[in-house]
BAFI-3210 file (N, C-alpha, C; in Angstrom, 3 decimals, decimal comma, padded with zeros to 6 digits):
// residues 108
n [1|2|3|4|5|6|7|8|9|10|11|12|13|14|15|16|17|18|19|20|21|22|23|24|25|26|27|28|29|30|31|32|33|34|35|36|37|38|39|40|41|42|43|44|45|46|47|48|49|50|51|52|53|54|55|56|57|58|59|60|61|62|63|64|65|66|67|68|69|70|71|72|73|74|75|76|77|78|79|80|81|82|83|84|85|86|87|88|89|90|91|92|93|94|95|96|97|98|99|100|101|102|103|104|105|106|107|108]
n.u [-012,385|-010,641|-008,759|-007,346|-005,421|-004,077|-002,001|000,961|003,352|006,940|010,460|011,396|009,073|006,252|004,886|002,954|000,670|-000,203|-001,664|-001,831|-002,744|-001,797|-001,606|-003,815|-006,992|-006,573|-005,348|-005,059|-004,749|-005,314|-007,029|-009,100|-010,125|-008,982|-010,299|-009,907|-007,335|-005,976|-004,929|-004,242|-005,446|-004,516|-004,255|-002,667|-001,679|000,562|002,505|003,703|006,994|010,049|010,130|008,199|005,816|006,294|007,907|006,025|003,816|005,151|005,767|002,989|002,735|004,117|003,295|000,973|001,153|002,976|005,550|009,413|010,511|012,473|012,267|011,019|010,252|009,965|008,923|008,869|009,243|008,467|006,386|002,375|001,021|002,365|004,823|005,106|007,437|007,362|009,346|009,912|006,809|004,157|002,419|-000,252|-000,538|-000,542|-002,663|-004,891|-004,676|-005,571|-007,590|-010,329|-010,601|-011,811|-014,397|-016,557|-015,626|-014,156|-013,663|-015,615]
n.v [-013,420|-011,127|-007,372|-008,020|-010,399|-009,349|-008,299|-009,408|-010,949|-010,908|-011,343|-009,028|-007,307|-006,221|-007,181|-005,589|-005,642|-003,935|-002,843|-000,089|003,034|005,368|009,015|009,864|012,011|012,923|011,928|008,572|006,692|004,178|003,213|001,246|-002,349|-004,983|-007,719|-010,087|-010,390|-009,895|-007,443|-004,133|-001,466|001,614|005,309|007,324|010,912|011,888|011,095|008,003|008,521|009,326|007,792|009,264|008,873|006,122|007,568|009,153|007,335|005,847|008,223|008,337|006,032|006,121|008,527|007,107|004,818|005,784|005,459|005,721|006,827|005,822|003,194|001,917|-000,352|-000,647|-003,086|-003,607|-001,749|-000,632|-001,452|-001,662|-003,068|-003,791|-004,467|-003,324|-003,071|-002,890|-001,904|-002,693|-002,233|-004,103|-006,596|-006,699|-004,225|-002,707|-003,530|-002,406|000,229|000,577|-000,702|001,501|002,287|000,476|-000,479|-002,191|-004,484|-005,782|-008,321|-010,016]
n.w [000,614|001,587|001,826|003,930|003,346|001,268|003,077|004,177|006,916|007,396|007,961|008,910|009,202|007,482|004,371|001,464|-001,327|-004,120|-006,526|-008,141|-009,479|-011,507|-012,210|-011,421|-010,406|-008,186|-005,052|-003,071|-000,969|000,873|-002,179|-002,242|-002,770|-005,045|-004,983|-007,142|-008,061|-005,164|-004,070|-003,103|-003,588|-005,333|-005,679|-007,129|-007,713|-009,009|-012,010|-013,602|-014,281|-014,276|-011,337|-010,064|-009,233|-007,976|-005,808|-004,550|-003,466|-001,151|000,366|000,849|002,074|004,410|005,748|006,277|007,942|010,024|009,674|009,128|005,717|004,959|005,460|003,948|001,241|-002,066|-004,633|-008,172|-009,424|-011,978|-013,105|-012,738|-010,893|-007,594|-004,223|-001,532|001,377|004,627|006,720|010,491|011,352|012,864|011,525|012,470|013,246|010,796|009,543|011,216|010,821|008,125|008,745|008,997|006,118|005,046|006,082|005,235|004,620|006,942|008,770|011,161]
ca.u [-011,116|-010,503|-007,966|-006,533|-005,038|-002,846|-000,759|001,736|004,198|007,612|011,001|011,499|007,768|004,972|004,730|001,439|000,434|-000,515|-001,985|-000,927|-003,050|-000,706|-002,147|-005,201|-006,967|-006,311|-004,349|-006,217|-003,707|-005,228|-008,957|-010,125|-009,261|-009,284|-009,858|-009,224|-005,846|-005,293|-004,016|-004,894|-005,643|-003,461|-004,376|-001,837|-001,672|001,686|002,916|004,707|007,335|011,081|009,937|007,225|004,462|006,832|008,011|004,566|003,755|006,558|005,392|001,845|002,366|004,970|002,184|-000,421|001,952|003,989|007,190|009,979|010,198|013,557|011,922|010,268|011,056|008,990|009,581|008,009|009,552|007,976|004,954|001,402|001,748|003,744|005,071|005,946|008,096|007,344|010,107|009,819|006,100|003,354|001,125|-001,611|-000,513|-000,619|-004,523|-005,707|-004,480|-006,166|-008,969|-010,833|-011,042|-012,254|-015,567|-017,026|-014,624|-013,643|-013,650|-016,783]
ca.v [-012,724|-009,481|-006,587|-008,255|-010,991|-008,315|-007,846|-010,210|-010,992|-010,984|-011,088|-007,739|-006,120|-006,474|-006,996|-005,227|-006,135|-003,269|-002,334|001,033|003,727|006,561|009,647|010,046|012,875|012,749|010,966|008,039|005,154|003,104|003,609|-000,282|-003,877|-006,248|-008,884|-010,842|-009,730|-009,831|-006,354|-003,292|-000,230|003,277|005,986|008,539|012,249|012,042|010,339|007,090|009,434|009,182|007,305|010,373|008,548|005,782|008,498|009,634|005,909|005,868|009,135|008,615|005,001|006,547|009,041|006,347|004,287|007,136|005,443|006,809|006,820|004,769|001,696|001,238|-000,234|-000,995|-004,016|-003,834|-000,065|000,001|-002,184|-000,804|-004,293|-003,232|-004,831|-002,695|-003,771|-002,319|-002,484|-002,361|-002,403|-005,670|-007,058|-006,504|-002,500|-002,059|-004,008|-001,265|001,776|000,206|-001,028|002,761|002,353|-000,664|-000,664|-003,144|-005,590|-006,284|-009,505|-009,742]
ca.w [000,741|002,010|002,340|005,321|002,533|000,549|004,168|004,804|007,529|006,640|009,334|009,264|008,937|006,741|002,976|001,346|-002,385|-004,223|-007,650|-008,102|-010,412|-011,320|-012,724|-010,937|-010,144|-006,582|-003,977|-001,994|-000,638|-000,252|-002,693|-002,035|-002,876|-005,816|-004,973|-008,314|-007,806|-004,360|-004,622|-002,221|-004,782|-004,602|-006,986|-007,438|-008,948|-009,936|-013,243|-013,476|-014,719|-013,497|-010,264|-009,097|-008,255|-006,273|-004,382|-004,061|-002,803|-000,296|001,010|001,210|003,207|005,664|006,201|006,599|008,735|011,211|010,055|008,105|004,389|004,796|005,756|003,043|000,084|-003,360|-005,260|-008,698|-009,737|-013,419|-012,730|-011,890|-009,756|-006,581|-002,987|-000,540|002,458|005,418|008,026|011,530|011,890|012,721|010,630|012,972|013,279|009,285|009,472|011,838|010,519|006,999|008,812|008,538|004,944|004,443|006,915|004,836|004,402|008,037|009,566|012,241]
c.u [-011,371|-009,177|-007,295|-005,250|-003,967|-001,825|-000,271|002,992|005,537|008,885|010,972|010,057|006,315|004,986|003,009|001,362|-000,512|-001,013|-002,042|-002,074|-002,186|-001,610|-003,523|-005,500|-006,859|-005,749|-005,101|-005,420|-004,011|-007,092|-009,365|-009,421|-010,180|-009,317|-009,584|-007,922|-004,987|-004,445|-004,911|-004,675|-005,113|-003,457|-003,569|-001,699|-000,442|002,104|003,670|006,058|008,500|010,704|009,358|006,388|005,094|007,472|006,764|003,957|004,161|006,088|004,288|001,947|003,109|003,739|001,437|000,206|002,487|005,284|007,696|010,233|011,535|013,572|011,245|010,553|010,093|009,945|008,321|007,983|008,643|006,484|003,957|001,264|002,847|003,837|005,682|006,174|008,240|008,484|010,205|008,464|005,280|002,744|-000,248|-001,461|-000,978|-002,501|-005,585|-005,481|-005,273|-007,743|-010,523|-011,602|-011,988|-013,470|-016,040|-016,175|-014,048|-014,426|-014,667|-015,774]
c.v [-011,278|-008,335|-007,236|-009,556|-010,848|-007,954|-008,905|-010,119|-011,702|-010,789|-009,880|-006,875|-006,949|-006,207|-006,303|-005,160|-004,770|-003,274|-000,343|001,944|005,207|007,417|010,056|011,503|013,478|011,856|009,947|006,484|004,799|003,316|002,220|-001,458|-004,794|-007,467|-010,159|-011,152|-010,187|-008,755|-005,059|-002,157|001,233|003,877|007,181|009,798|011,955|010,913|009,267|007,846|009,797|009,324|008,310|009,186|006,794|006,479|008,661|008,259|005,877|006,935|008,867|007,270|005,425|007,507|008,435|005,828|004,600|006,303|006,195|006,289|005,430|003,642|001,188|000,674|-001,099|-001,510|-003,865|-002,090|000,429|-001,014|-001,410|-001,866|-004,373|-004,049|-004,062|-003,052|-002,702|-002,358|-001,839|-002,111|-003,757|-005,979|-006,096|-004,715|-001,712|-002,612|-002,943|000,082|001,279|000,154|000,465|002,893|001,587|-001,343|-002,131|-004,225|-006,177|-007,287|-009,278|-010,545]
c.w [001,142|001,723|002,918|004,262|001,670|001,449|004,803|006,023|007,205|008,397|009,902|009,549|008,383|005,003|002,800|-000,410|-003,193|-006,090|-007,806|-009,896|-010,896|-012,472|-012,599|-010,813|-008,450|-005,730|-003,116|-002,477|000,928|-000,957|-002,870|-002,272|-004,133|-005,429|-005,804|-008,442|-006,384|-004,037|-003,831|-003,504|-004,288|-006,046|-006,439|-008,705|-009,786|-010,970|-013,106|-014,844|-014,268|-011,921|-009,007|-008,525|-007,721|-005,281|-003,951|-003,004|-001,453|000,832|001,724|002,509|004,293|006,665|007,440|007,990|009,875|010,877|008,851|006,888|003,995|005,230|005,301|001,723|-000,730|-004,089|-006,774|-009,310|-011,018|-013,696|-012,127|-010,376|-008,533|-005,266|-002,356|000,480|003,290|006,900|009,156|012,264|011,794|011,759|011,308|013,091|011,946|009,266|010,230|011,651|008,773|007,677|008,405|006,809|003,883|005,471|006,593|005,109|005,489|008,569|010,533|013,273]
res [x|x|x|x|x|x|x|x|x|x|x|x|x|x|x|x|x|x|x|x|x|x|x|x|x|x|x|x|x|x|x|x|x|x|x|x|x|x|x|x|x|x|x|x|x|x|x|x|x|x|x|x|x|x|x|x|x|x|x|x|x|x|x|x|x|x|x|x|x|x|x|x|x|x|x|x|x|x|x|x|x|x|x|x|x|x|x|x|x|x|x|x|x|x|x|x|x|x|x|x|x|x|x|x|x|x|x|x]
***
């Protein structure tokens, strides 16, 4: 299994399966992959803490992504366990803007 496993295709976009660290000491979405889980790893500064660090989330994948913050939407609000719904970009677009992080882990 890989990374590539946690990003599904969905009508609108791309689902992406997340495990979610909140309270980190630094920002790094995405910092690797469980694969026990099936679950791409996102450590966040801000607190799970009237819905900071899913804004923070939200932010950081729009970032990652180039789209806008309003096409995204997190299922899984009070869970470290998260899905975010990406709408309006591919599958294969969200696998190569990931791919960078995950050297190892790519498909030959």
């Amino acid at each position: 299994m890989s990374y590539e496993d946690a990003v599904k295709s969905t009508g609108n976009g791309v689902t992406i399966y997340f495990k979610v660290i909140p309270g980190s000491k630094r920002v790094e979405v995405p910092s690797g992959y469980e694969e026990s889980r099936n679950r791409i790893r996102a450590k966040l500064s801000a607190k799970a803490i009237d819905g900071k660090a899913n804004k923070q989330l939200i932010k950081e994948l729009s970032r990652l992504f180039g789209i806008n913050p309003l096409y995204i939407r997190l299922n899984g609000i009070t869970s470290t366990k998260k899905s975010a719904e990406l709408i309006g970009i591919t599958r294969d677009a969200v696998i190569q803007a990931l791919r960078p992080f995950f050297n190892d882990d790519c498909k030959k």
